[in-house]
N, C-alpha and C positions, 0 to 999 in steps of 0.2 A: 837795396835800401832795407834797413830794419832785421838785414839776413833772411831776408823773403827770397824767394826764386822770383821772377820774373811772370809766371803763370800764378804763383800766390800774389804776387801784387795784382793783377789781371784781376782777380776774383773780385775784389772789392770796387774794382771800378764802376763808377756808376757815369752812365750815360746819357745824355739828355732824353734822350727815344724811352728808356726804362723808367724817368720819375713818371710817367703817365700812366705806366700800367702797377708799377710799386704798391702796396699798402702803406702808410704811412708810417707803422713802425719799422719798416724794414733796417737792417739793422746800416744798411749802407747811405741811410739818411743819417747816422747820428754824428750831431756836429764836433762832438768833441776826436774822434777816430778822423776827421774830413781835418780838422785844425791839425794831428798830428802827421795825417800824408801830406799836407804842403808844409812841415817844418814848424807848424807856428806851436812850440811846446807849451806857453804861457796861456795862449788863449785853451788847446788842448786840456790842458790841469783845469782849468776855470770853468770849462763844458764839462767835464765829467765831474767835478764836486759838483755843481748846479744838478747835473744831473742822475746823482745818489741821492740827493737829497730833494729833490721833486718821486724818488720813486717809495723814499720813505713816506713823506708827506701822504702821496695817494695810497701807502699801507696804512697810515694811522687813520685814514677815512673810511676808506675798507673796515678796519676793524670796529669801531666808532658805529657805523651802522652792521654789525655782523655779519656783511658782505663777506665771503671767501673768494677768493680769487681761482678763474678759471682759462684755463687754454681756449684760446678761438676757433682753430681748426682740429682739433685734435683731441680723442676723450680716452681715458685710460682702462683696457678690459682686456680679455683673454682674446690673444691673436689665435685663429683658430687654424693655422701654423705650425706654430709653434706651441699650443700649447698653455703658453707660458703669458705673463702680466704683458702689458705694452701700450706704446702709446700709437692710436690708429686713427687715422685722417677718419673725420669725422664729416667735411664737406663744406663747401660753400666758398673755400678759396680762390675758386679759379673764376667764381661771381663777377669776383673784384668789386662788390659793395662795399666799400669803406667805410661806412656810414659810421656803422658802428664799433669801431676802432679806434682805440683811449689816447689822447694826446701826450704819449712817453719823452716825447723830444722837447 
């Protein structure tokens, strides 16, 4: 389907056992990709403009209050590595406090 392998489709499977321990943005909750793996293209198109434009909306608020937007798990510094810029787990994901995680969907 979709010229996926078989184990690329796999990947996005979500399983009922997984929404419990999931964050809620994860990306295998987003309905508009869940409308396009059972077929429903129409409803798929309709989830994903709804959902460009819910992620506009939460930019113009951001901006509005000079909020910059920041990664949750992950901060950007010299991986000591490499060397070199990166982006490095910064912690607290595997909490699985969702508390404070933005409602993207």
């Amino acid at each position: 389907m979709y010229n996926f392998t078989s184990f690329a489709m796999q990947l996005n499977e979500l399983l009922p056992r997984d929404k419990e321990t999931l964050p809620p943005t994860d990306s295998r909750l987003r309905p508009d990709c869940r409308a396009l793996e059972n077929g429903d293209l129409d409803r798929a198109t309709a989830e994903k403009i709804r959902l460009e434009e819910k992620q506009r909306a939460a930019r113009r608020e951001r901006q509005k209050s000079d909020q910059e937007w920041a990664p949750r798990w992950f901060k950007e510094e010299m991986n000591p590595y490499t060397g070199q810029m990166d982006w490095l787990y910064s912690g607290g994901y595997w909490d699985r406090d969702w508390q404070e995680c933005p409602d993207i969907f």
